[in-house]
Structures are given as C-alpha cells and as structure tokens.
C-alpha positions as CSV (number, residue, x, y, z in Angstrom):
1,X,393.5,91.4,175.8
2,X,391.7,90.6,179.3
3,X,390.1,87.1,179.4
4,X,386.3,86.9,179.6
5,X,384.6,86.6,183.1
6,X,382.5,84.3,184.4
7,X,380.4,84.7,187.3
8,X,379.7,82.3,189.8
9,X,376.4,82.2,188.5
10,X,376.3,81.7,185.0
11,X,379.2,78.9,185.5
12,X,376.6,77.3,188.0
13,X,373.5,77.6,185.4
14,X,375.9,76.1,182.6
15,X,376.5,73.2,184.9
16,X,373.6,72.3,185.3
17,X,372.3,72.7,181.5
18,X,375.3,69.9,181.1
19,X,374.0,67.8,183.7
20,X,370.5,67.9,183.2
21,X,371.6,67.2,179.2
22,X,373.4,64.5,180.6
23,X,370.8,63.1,182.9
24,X,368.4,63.3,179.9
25,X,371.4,61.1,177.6
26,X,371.7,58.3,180.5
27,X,370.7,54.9,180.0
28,X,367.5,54.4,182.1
29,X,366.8,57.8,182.8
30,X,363.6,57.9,184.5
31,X,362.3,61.0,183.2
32,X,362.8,60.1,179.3
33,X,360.1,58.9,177.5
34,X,362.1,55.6,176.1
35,X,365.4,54.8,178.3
36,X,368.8,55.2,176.0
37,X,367.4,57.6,174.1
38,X,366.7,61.5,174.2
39,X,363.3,62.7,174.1
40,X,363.3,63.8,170.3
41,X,364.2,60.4,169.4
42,X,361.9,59.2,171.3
43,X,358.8,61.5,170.1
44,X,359.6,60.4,166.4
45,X,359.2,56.8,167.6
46,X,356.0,57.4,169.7
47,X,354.4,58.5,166.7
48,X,354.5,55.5,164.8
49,X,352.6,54.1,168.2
50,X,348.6,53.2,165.6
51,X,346.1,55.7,167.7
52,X,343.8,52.9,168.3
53,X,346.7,51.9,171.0
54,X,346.9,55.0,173.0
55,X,344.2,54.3,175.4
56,X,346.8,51.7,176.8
57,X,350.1,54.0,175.8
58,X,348.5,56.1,178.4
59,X,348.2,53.5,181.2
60,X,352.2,53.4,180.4
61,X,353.0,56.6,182.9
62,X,351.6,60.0,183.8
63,X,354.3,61.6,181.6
64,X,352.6,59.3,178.8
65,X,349.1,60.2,179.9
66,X,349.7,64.2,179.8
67,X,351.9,63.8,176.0
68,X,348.7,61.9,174.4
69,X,346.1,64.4,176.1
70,X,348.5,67.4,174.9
71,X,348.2,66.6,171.1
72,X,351.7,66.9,170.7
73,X,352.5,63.5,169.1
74,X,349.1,63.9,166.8
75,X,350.8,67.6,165.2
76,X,354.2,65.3,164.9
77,X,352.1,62.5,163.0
78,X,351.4,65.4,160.3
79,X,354.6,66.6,160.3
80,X,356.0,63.1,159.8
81,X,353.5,62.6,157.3
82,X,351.5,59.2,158.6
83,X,347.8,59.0,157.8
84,X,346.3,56.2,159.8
85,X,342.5,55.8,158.7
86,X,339.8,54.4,161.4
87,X,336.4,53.4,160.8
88,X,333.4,54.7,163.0
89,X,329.9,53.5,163.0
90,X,326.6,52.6,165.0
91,X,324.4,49.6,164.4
92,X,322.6,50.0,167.2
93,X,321.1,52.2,170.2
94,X,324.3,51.2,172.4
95,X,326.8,53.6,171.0
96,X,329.4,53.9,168.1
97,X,332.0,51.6,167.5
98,X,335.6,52.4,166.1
99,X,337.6,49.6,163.5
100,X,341.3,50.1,162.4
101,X,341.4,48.6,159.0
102,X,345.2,48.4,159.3
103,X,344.9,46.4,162.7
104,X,341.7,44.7,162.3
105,X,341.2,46.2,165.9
106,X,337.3,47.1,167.1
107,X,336.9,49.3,170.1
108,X,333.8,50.9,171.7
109,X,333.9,54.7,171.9
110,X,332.4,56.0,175.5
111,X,328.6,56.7,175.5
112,X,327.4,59.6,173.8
113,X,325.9,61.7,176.7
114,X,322.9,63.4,174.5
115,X,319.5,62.7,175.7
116,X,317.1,59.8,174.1
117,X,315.5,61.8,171.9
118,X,319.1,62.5,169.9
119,X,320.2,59.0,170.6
120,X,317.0,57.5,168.7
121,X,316.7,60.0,166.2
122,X,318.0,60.0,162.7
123,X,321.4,61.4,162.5
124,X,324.4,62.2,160.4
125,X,328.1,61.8,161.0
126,X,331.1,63.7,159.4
127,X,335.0,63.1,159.8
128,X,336.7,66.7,160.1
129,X,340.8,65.8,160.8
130,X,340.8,63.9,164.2
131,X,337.2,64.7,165.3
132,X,333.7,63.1,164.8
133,X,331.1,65.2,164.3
134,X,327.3,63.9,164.7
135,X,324.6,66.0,163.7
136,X,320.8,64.9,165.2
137,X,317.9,66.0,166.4
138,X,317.0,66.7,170.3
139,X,313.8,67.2,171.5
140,X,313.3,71.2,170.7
141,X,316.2,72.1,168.3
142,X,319.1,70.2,166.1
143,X,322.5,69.4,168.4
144,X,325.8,68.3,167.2
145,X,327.6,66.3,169.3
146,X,331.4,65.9,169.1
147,X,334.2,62.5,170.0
148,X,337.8,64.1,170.1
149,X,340.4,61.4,169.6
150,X,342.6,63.2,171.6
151,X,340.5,63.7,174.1
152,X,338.4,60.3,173.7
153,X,335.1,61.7,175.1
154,X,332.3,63.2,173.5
155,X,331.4,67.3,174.2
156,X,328.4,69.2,172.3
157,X,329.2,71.7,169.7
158,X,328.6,75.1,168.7
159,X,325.6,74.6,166.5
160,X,325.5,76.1,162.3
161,X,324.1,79.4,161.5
162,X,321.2,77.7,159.9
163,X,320.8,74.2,161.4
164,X,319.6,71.5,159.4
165,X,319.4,67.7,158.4
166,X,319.3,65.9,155.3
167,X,322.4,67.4,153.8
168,X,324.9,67.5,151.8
169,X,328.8,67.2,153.3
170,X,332.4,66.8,152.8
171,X,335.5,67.3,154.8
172,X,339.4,68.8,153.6
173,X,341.8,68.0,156.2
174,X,340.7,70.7,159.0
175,X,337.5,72.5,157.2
176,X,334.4,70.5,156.8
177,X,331.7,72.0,154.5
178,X,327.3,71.2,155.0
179,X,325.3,72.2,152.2
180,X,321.7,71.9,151.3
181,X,319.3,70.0,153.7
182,X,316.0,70.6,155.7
183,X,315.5,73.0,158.2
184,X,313.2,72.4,161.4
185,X,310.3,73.7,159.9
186,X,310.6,71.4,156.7
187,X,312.4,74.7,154.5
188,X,314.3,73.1,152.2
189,X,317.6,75.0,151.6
190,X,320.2,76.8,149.5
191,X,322.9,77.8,151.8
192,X,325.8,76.5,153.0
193,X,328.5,76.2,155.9
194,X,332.2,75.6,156.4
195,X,333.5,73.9,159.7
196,X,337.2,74.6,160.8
197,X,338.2,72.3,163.7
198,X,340.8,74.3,164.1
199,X,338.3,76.7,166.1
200,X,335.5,74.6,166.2
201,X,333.2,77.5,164.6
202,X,330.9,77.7,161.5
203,X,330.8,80.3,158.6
204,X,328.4,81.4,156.4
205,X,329.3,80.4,152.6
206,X,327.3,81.9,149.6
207,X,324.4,79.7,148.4
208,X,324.0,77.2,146.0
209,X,322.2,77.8,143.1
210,X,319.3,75.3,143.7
211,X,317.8,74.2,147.3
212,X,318.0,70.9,147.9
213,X,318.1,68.2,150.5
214,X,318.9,64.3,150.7
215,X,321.6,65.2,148.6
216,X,325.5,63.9,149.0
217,X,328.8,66.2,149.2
218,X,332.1,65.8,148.7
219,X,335.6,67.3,147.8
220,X,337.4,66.5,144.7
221,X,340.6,68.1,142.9
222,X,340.3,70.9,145.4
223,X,336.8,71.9,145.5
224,X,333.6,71.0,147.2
225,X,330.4,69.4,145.3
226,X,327.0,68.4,145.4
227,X,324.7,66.1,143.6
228,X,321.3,64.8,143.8
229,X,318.7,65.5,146.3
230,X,315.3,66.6,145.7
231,X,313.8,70.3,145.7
232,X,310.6,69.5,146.5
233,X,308.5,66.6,147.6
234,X,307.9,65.1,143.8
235,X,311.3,67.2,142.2
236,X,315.2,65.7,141.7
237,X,317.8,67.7,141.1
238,X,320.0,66.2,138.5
239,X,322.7,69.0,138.5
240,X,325.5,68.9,140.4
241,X,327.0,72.1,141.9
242,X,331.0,72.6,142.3
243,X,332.5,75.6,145.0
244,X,335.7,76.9,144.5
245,X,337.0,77.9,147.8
246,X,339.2,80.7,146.3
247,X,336.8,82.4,144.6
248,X,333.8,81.8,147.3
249,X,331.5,80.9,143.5
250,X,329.1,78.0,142.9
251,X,329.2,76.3,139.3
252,X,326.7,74.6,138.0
253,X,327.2,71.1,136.0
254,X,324.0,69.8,134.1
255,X,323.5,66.1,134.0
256,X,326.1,65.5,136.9
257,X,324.2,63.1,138.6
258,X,321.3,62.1,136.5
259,X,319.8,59.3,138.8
260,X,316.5,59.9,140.0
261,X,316.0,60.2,143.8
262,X,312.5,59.3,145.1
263,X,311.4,60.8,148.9
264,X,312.4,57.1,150.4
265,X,315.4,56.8,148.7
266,X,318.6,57.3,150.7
267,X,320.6,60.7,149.2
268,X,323.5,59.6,146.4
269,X,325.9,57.0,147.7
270,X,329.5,58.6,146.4
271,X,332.9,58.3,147.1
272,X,336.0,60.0,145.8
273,X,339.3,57.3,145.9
274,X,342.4,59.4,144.8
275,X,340.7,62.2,143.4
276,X,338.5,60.0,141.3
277,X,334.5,59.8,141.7
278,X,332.3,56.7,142.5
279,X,329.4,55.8,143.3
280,X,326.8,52.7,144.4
281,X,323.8,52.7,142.5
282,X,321.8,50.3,145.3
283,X,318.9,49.6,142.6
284,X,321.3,47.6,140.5
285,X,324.0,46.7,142.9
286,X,326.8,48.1,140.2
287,X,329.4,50.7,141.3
288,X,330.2,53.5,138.8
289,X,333.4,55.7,138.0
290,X,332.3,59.6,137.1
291,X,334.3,60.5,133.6
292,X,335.3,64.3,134.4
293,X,335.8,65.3,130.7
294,X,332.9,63.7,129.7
295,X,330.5,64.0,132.6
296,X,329.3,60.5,132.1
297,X,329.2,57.6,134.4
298,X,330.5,54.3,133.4
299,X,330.1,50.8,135.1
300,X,333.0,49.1,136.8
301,X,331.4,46.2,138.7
302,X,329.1,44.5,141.1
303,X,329.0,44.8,145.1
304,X,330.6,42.3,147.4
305,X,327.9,38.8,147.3
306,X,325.2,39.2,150.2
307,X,325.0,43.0,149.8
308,X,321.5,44.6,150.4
309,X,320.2,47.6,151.5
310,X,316.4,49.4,152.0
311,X,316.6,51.8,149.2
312,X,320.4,52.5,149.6
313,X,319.5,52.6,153.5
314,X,321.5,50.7,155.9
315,X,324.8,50.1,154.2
316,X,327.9,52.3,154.2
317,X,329.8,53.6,150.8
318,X,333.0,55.4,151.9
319,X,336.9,55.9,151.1
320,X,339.5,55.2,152.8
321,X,343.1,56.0,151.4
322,X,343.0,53.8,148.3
323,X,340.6,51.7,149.2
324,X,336.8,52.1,148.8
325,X,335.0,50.0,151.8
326,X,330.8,49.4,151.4
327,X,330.3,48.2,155.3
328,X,326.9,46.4,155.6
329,X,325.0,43.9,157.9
330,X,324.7,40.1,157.3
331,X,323.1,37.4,158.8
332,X,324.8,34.1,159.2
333,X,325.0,30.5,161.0
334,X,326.4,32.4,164.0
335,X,324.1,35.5,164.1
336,X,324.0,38.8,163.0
337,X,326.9,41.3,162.7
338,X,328.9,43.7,160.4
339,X,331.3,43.3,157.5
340,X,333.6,45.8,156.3
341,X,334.2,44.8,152.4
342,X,337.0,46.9,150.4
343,X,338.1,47.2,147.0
344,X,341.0,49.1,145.3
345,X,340.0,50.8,142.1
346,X,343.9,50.3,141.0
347,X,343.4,46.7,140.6
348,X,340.6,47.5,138.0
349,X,337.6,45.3,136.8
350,X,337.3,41.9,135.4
351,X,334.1,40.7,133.1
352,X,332.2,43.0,136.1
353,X,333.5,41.5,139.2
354,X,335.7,43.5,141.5
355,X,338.1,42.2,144.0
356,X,336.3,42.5,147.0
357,X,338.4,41.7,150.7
358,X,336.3,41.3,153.7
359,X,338.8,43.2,156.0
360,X,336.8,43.4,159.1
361,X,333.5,41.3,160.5
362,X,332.2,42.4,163.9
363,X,329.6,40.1,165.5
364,X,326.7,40.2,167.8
365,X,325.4,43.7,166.5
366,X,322.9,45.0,164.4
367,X,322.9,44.1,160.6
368,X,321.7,47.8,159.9
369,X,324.4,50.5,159.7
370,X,322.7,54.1,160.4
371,X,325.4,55.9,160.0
372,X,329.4,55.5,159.0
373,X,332.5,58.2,158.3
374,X,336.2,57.6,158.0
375,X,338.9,59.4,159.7
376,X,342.3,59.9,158.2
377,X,344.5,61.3,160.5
C-alpha cells in the first residue's frame, strides 16, 4: 500500500500550527493574556477579575482593552456560574454612583448625557442582566437612558410602546417586565411591557386586570407580580396581580397587599430574597415576610436605628443575593452621606430586632436616595 503524500504546503501550514501552539505554550509569551499559561487558562482566571476592576484591567494592554469591550469574559462569568452583585444609586444632581458590596469599593459612573430637564426630573431605575436602565422625563416626551457595564457609558434607548412613569417593574436575568403607571397625559394604565436586553427592544404583554400606577413589581417562583398602587386619585388597589410568562395570563390575588396607599405615599417597598417576599412598611418601620399559602403578611422585625424616610420616599428596599440591603441618608458629626444596611433573612428574628450590618457608608453626598437598583451579573 503506497504511503500518504504530503505536499509542501500542507507540511508547511502544519508547522506553523505547531509553532504558533508552541509560541502560545512559552513562558512569557507576549501575545498570551497571562505568561506560562495558554489563553483558555487564562480566560477562566480573568473571570474571577470583580467587574468593578476592569476599568484598570483595561489600562493592563490593548489586548486587555478589546477582551473587556468584547463581552467575552462577561458570557464566560455565566458560564462559570459567578454572580457578582453591584449597587447603583443617585443622591444628588451630579450623577449615579456604583458600590460593590463584596469589595466595599464606590466608583462614579460617567455623566449621564440627557438634558436638565431629565437630569432634574423624577425618575426610575431598573437592573436588566448587566445594563441600567433609567426611565425619566425630558422636556416634550418620556426617555430612557441606558449605562452598559461593558461598555461603561451611557446611550438612550428605544422607548416602550406606551411610555409611562409611576410603574410597576421587575427584572429575570435578560427580560425586564413594566406594568401599570401613568402616561403623559395623566391616563392611568392597564398594560404592560417585557424588555429583553438581549435586543434591547420592547413587546406588548396582555393587560392587567386593573389600571394602576405607584404600584411595585417583581418576579417570584417564576412569574411576574404586582401590588398596590392606586386607580384613581382617592382609590388603592389592594389586589395583587401574578403573569405567568408561559401562558401570557394575569391572576388575580385578593387581599395581596392590603396596605393603603395615599397620592404622597411612595408605591410598596418589596423585595423578594430567595424566592421569598418582603417588604418595609415605612409608617411603622417593621419589615414583613408574605406567607404564600396563607396570603398573610407577618412581622419579622425593625429597620436598622436612624432609619427615616418622607412617606417611604428617599430610602432604598432592595435584594441582593441573600441579603436584603435598605440604603438611606444620615446625618452625623462629620456630615451628611449614605449607608448601605443589610440583613439576611436566614439568620432570622430575635424579640423584633434583626441583625442589621452597615456594609457600606459613602460620605459628602446627599442624605436623600431618589433612586437605587441592584445588578447581579
């Protein structure tokens, strides 16, 4: 039997597959990402790198530069399974600010480049898998404004099919979903949106069974909810409503919510922490667990000392992994500034008090907090 062939050519394109392998194996290599070993390696290491460090892991090199700005390490980070959650929030006019509760790390996002009507305005903010979302008013219409953490700059969105304010929402990993709210000429409304990031477009959902607006949204076992609000001037809404997203229906639970909002009441401060439903009721300062099978609330404890809001205005109530954080101003010997408090719901009550951990304090900025949303990405 003849021996194979090889032509000149394909022995000279194996060659240099070897010595380009080779090249990429050497110690100091100047085109791997991390000398001594391959790029794969490498990649799987880079992604343990906390995201609130890329800005300077892209000062590193070019080759650094172009892998953060490609979004390949953030699709690895899912694959790998690591959920890092950041904080985001504005106290003040100058612009948001960013806090890693897991390296106690503040940074200032860039300015938002929206015009002063939407930078004075009140607004509304919305974590959807690594973007912000920030939903205001400009001087004609409603604008959404969006901060890419891959990116790290801000760019305006494609607006809803019915804008609004005053809403209900929630976000699922990549899908986001607004329900509920006011439109520009003071309509108050039924319908309802989903968001995917994924192609940064809205869709039209069926409506809810009651309008509503300063109401609160979130997801829970699956599905998508809403509770309180108000569906007229002088009217709560004590239902809550539940939306499958396999079956595209609404259901209606009586006596979900049954606090009374009043028109300068902030909308329902809830959280869910594994799958479980909270919330702040800020005319008592007592946080409450939701009883599923008996759609009943039930009182768990007091907030963190110093705590106060205007009518549930001005404080933050959201979750982040297994903690639940209630971010506020204070006023002390050295000025004004922020606290982050947190609280895991594992470690229970005792005679009413919770174990509350101030993880974060940020000084020399407002003591108001308009708006707040966590990212876990």
């Amino acid at each position: 039997m003849a021996a194979e062939e090889h032509s000149p050519q394909r022995s000279q394109v194996s060659a240099s597959v070897v010595e380009n392998d080779a090249q990429r194996l050497r110690l100091g290599s100047s085109d791997s990402l991390l000398p001594g070993l391959i790029d794969d390696v490498a990649l799987n290491c880079l992604a343990w790198v906390p995201r609130t460090d890329y800005p300077s892991l892209s000062c590193v090199s070019k080759k650094y530069n172009n892998l953060i700005k490609s979004g390949h390490l953030f699709g690895l980070r899912k694959e790998l399974g690591i959920v890092e959650y950041l904080v985001f929030m504005v106290c003040d006019p100058r612009g948001w600010l960013m806090f890693s509760p897991t390296k106690k790390k503040w940074m200032v996002l860039p300015k938002m480049p929206c015009d002063e009507c939407f930078n004075h305005a009140d607004k509304e903010s919305l974590a959807v898998d690594d973007e912000l979302l920030v939903f205001g008013r400009e001087l004609f219409q409603f604008a959404i404004w969006k901060y890419g953490l891959r990116s790290r700059r801000w760019v305006k969105c494609e607006g809803m099919h019915r804008p609004r304010c005053l809403f209900a929402s929630g976000s699922l990993g990549g899908i986001a979903i607004v329900a509920g709210g006011t439109d520009m000429n003071g309509n108050i409304l039924a319908s309802a949106e989903l968001y995917d990031s994924s192609s940064g477009r809205w869709e039209m959902l069926p409506n809810m069974h009651s309008p509503r607006r300063l109401c609160s949204g979130f997801f829970m076992d699956g599905r998508f909810y809403v509770v309180g609000g108000m569906s007229s001037p002088n009217v709560s809404v004590t239902c809550g409503e539940e939306f499958d997203l396999e079956t595209r229906k609404w259901r209606k639970i009586e006596g979900m919510y049954p606090n009374v909002n009043r028109a300068a009441q902030a909308p329902p401060l809830v959280v869910v922490v594994n799958n479980e439903l909270f919330t702040l009721e800020y005319l008592t300062n007592m946080v409450k667990r939701y009883d599923k099978e008996r759609n009943k609330w039930e009182v768990m404890g007091r907030l963190p000392p110093m705590v106060d809001s205007s009518n549930g205005w001005g404080l933050a109530f959201k979750p982040c992994g297994d903690q639940l954080l209630v971010v506020c101003g204070q006023r002390g010997s050295n000025g004004e500034g922020v606290v982050v408090n947190a609280w895991c719901p594992k470690t229970g009550a005792r005679d009413g008090n919770l174990d509350w951990k101030v993880i974060g304090v940020k000084e020399n900025v407002g003591v108001f907090v308009y708006n707040c949303a966590v990212m876990g990405c």
